[in-house]
N, C-alpha and C positions, 0 to 999 in steps of 0.2 A: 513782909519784905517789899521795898519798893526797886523801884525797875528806875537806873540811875542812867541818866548822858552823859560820855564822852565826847568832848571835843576839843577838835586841834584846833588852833588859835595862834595867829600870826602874832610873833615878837613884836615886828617892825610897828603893827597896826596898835597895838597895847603899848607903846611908846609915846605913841603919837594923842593917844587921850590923855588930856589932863586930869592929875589928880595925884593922891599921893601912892607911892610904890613903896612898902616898906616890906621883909620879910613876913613880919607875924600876920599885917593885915592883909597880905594878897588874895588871901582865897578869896576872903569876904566881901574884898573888893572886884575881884572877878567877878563874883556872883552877882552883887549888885550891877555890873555891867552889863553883865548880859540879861538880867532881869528887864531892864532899860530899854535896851535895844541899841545900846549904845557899840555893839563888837558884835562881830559874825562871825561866826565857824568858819575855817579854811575850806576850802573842795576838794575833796579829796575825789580821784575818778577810780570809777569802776575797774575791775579784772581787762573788761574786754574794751574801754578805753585806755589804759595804760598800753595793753598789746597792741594796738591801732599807733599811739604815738610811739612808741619803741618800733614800727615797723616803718615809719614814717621818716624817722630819726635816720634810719639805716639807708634807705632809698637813697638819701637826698645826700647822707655820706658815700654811698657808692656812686651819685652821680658826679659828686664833686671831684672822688678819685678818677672816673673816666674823662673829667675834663682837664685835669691839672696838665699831660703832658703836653695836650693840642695846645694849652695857653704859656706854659713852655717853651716850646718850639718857634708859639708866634711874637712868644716876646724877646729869644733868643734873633730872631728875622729882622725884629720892628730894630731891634738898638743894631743893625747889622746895615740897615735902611736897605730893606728890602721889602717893606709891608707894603704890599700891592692886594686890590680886594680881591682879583680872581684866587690870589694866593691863601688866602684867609679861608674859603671858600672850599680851594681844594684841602686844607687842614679839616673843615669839618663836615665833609661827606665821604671822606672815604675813611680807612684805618692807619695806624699809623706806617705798616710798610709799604705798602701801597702811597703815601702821601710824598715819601721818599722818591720810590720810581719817579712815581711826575716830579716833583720839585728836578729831580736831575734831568728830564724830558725837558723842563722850560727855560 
């Protein structure tokens, strides 16, 4: 019994080589391909790299939602013509009720 490879293989990359693509001969042309050297396996990542970019993913989705209202607010100000930089400033140091007080303060 031998001990066989699988591999994933990019459509787009297998487009992209010339040659002929028909039903019946693809395997065989695969195989010559890759005998070649001419195609390379996809990357597939690891368990504990998928979970690193799904946690990465998430991060940079949560930081986006914490910035949507501050830019918001400052672009509800700026078409308002009120964009002054201390103003900008006081949007992203403090919270947003807090941001409110001052703004009525100034």
């Amino acid at each position: 019994m031998s001990i066989k490879t699988i591999l994933l293989l990019n459509a787009q990359h297998m487009k992209a080589v010339p040659g002929r693509k028909t039903d019946v001969k693809d395997a065989e042309w695969i195989c010559q391909l890759l005998r070649h050297g001419l195609i390379k396996a996809s990357f597939i990542p690891d368990r504990n790299q998928c979970e690193l970019r799904e946690l990465v993913r998430y991060r940079r989705s949560i930081i986006e939602e914490r910035a949507r209202p501050h830019n918001r607010i400052q672009k509800v100000l700026e078409r308002a013509i009120l964009s002054l930089v201390p103003l900008s400033q006081i949007l992203w140091e403090f919270p947003l009720d807090t941001c409110f007080m001052r703004l009525l303060k100034v």
